[in-house]
VEXRO-935182 format. One record per residue (C-alpha): residue in three letters; x, y, z. Coordinates in steps of 0.25 Angstrom, whole numbers, plus 5000, padded with zeros to 4 digits. Layout:
ALAXYZ
...
//
This chain:
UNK500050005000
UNK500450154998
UNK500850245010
UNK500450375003
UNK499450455011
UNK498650565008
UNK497750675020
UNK496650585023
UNK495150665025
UNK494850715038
UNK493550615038
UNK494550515041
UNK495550595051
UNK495750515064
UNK495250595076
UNK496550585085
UNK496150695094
UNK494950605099
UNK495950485102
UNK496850575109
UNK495750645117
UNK495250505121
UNK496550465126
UNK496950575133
UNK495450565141
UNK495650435144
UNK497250455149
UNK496450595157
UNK495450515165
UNK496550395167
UNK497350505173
UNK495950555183
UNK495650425188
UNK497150405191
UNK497350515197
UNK495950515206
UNK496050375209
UNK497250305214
UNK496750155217
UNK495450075219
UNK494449995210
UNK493950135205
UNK495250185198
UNK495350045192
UNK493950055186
UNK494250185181
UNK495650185176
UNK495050065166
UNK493750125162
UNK494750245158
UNK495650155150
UNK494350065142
UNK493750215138
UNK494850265134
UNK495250125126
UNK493750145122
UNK493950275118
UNK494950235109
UNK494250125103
UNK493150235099
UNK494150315093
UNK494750205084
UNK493350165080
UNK492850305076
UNK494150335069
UNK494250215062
UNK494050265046
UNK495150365050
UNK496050265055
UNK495650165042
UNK495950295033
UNK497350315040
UNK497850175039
UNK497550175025
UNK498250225013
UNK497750295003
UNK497950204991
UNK497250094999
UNK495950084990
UNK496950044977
UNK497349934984
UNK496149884993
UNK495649754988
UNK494249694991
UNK493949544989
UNK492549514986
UNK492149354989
UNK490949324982
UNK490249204990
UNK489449104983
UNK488249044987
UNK488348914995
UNK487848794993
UNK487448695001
UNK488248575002
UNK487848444997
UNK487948325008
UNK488548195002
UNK487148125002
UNK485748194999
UNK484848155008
UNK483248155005
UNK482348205013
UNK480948165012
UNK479948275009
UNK478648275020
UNK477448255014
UNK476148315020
UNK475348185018
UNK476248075021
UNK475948045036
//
């Protein structure tokens, strides 16, 4: 593949400011519950809840940025060389035991 890179639009333009915002309050309240609590069950509770959001956080970022993040990792001759492989299924049939077997039709008068 190519290497050459060309300004991407800003539709596609990854929202760093928001990441680094979601770190820095995550890190910030980190820092509170540090600071106010020193031990117990409670800062435990805390200091995890602080870390899962902030992971979360993260996770929300990735997921709403991810056409930007597609768009950067790509080049920009990436379309030429793109191939898509169309399998055509065929109907199934269904397969033949080694013996027929017959079975006998009812008849309505034949009790």
């Amino acid at each position: 593949m190519c290497t050459v890179r060309t300004e991407r639009s800003e539709a596609a333009r990854l929202a760093w400011g928001r990441l680094y915002g979601i770190v820095l309050m995550a890190v910030a309240v980190g820092l509170v519950v540090d600071a106010t609590l020193r031990v117990g069950a409670l800062h435990q509770i805390l200091a995890g809840l602080v870390v899962i959001s902030g992971f979360g956080g993260m996770l929300l970022w990735v997921r709403s940025n991810r056409v930007a993040l597609s768009v950067a990792d790509t080049c920009d001759c990436a379309a030429e060389h793109l191939r898509i492989r169309v399998v055509e299924s065929r109907p199934t049939t269904p397969r033949r035991l080694g013996r027929e077997i017959e079975i006998p039709a009812l008849v309505a008068g034949s009790r």
